[in-house]
Backbone as XML, in Angstrom:
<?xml version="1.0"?>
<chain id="A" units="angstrom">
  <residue number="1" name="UNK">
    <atom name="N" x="75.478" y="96.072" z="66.147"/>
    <atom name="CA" x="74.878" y="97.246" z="66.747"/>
    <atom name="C" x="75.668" y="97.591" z="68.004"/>
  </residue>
  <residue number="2" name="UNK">
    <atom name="N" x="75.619" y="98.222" z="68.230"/>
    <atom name="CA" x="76.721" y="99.422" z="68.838"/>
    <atom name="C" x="76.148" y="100.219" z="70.106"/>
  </residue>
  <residue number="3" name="UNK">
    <atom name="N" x="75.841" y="99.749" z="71.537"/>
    <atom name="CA" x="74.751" y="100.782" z="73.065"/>
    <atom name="C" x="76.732" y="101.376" z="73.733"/>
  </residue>
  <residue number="4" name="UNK">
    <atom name="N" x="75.681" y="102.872" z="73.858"/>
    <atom name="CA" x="76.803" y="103.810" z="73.982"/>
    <atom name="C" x="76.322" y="104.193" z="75.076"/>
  </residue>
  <residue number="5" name="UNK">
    <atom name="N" x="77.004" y="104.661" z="76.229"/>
    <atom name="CA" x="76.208" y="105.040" z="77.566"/>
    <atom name="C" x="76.151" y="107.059" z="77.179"/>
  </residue>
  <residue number="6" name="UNK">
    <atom name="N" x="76.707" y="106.970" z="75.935"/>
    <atom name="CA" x="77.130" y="108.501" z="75.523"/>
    <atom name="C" x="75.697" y="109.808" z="75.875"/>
  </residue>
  <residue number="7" name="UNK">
    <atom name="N" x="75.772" y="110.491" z="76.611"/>
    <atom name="CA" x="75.114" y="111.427" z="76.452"/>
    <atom name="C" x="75.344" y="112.741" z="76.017"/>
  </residue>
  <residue number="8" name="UNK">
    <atom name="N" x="74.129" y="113.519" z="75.007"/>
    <atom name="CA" x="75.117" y="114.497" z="73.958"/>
    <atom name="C" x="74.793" y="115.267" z="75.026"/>
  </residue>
  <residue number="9" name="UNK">
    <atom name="N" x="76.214" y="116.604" z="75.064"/>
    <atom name="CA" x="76.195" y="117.904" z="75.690"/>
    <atom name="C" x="76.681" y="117.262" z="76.904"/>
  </residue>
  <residue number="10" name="UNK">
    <atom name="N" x="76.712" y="115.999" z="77.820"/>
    <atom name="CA" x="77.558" y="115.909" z="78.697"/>
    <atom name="C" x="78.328" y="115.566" z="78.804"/>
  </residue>
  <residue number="11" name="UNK">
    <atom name="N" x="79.904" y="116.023" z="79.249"/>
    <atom name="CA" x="81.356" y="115.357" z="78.760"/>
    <atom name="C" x="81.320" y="114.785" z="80.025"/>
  </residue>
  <residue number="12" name="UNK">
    <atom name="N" x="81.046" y="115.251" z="81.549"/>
    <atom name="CA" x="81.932" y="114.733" z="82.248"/>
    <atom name="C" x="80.656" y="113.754" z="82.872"/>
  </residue>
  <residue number="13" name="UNK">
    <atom name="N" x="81.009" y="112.064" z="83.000"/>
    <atom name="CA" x="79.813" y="111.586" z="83.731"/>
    <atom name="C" x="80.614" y="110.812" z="85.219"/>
  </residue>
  <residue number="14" name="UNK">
    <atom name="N" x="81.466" y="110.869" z="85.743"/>
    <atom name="CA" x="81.525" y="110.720" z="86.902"/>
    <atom name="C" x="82.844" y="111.288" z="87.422"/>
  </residue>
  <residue number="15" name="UNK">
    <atom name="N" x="83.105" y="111.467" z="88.957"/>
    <atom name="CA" x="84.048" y="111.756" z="89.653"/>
    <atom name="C" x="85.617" y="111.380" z="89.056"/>
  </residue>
  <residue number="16" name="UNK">
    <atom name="N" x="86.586" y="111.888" z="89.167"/>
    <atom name="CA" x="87.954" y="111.557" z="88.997"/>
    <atom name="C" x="88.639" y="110.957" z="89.861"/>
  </residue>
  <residue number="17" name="UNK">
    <atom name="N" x="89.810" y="110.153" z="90.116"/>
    <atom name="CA" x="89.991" y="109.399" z="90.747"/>
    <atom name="C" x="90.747" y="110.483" z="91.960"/>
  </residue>
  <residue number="18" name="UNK">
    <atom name="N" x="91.367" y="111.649" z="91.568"/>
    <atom name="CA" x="91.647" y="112.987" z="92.219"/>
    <atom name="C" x="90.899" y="113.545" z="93.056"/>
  </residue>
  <residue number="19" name="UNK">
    <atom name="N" x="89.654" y="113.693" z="92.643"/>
    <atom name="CA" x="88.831" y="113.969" z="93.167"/>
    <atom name="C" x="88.027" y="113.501" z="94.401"/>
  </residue>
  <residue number="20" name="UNK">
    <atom name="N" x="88.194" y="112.635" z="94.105"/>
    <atom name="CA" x="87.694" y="111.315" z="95.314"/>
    <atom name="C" x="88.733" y="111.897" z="96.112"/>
  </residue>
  <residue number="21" name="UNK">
    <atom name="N" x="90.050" y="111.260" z="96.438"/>
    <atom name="CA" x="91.094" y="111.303" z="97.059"/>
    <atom name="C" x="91.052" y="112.516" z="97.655"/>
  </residue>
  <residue number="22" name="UNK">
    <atom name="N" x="90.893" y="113.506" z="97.333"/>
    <atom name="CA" x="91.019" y="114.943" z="97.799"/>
    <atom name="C" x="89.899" y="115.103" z="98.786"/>
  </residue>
  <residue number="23" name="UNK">
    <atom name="N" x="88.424" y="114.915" z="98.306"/>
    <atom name="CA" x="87.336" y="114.515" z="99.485"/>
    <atom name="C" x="87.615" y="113.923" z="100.512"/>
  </residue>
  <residue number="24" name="UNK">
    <atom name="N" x="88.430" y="112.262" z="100.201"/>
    <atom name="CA" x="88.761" y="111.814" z="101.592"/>
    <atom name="C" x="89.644" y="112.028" z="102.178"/>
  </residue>
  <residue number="25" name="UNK">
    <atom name="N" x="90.035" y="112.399" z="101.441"/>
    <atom name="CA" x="91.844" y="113.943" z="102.678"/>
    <atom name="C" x="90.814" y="114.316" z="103.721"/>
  </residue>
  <residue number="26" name="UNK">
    <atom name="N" x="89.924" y="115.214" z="103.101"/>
    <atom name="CA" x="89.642" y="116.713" z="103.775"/>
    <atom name="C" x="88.796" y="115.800" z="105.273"/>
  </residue>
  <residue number="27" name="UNK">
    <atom name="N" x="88.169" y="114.199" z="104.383"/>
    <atom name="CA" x="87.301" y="114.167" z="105.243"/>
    <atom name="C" x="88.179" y="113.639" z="106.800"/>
  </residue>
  <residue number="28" name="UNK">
    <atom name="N" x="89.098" y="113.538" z="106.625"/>
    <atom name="CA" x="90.401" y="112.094" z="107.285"/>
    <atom name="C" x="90.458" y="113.530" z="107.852"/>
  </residue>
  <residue number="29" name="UNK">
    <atom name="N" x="90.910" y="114.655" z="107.906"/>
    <atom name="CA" x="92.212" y="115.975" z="108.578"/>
    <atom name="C" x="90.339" y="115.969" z="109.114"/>
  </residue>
  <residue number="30" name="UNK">
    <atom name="N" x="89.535" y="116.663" z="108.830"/>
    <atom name="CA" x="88.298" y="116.762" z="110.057"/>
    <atom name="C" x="88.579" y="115.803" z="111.021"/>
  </residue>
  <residue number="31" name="UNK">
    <atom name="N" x="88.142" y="114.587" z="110.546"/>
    <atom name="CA" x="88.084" y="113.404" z="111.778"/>
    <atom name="C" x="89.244" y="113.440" z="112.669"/>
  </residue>
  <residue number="32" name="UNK">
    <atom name="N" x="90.187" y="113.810" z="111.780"/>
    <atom name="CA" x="91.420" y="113.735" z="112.919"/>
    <atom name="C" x="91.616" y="114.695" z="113.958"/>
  </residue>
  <residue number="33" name="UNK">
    <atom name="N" x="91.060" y="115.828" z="113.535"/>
    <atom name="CA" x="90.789" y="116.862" z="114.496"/>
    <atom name="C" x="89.996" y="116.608" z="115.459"/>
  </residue>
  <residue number="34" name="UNK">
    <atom name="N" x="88.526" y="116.609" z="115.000"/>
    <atom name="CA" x="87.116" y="116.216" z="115.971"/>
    <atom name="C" x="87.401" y="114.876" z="117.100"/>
  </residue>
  <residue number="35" name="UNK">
    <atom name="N" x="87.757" y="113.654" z="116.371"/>
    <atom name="CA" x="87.487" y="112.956" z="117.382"/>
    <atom name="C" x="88.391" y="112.756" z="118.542"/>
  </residue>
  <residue number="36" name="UNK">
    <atom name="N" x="89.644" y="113.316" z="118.855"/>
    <atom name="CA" x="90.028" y="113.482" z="120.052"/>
    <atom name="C" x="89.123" y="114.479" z="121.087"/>
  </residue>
  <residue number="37" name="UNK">
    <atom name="N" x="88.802" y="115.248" z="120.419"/>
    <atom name="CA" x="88.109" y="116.314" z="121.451"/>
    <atom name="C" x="87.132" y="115.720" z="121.960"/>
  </residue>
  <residue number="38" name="UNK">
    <atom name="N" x="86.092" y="114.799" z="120.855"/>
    <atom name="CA" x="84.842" y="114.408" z="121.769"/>
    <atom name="C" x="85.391" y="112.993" z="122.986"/>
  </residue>
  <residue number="39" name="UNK">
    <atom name="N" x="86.305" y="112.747" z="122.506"/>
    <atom name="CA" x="86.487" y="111.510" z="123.211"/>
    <atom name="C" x="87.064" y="111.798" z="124.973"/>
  </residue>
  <residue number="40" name="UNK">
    <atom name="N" x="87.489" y="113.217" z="124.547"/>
    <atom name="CA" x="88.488" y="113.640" z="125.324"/>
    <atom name="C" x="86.527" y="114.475" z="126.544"/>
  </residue>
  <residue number="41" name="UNK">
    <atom name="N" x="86.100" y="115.082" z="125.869"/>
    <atom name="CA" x="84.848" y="115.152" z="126.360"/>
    <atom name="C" x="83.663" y="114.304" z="127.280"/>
  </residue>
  <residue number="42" name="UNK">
    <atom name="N" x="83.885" y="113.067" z="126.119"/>
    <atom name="CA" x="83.225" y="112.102" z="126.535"/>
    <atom name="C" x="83.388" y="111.555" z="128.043"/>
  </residue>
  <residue number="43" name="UNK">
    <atom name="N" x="85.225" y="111.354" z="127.971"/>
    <atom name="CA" x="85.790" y="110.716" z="129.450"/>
    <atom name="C" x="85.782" y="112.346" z="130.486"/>
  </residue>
  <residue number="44" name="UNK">
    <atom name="N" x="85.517" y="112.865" z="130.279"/>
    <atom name="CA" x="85.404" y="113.677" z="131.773"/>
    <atom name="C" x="83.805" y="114.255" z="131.659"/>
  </residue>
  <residue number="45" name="UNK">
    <atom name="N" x="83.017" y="113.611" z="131.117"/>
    <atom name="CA" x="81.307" y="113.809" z="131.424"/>
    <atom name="C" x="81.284" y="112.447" z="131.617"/>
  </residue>
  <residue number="46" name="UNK">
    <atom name="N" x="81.521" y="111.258" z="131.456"/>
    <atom name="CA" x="80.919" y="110.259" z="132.611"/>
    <atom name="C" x="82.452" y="109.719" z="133.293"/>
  </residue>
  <residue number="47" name="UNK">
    <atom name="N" x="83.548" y="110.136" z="133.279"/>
    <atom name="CA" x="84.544" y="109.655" z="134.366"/>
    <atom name="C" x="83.694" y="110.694" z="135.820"/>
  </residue>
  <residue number="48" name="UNK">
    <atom name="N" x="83.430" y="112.108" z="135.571"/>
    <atom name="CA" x="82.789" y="112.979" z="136.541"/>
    <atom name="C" x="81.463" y="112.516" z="137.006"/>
  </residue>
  <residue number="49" name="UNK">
    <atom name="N" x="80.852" y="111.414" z="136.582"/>
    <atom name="CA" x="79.576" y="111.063" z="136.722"/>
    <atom name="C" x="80.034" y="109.691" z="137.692"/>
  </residue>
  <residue number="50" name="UNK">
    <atom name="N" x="80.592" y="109.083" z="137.057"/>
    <atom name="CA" x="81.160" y="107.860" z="138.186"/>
    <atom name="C" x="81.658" y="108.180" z="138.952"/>
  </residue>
  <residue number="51" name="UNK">
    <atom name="N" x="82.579" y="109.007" z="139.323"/>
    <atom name="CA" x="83.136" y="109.856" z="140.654"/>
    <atom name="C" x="82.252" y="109.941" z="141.513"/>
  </residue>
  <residue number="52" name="UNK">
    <atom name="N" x="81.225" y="110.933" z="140.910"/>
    <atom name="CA" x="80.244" y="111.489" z="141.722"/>
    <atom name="C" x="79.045" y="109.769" z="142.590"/>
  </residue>
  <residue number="53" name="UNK">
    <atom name="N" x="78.938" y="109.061" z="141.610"/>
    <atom name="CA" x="78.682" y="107.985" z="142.130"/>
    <atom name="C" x="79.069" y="107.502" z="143.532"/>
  </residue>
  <residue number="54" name="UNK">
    <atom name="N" x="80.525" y="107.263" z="143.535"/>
    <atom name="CA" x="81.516" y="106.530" z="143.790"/>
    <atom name="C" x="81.813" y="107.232" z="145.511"/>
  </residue>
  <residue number="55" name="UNK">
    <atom name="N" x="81.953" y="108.433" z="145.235"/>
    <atom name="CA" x="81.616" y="109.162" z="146.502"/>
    <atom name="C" x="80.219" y="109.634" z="147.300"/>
  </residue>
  <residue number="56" name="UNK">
    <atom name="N" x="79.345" y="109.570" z="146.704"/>
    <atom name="CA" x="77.974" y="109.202" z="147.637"/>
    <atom name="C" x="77.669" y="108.020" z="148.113"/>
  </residue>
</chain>
């Protein structure tokens, strides 16, 4: 006897290996963009906060 994971009328049952890869491009070129900026954000909202410390 013969268990088929086959379902009729659906050909495609998961992602391509292309496909994947192409998602985590797009997701890698975002991140690479975004996280300098926040970081770059981050250090002059509390480097400006310790300053301000530092001189009172």
């Amino acid at each position: 006897m013969k268990f088929d994971s086959y379902i009729p009328g659906n050909t495609k049952t998961a992602f391509s290996l292309a496909e994947t890869l192409i998602t985590l491009m797009i997701i890698g070129v975002i991140a690479v963009i975004t996280i300098p900026n926040l970081i770059t954000k981050y250090q002059k909202k509390f480097g400006q906060q310790n300053f301000n410390k530092v001189t009172t």
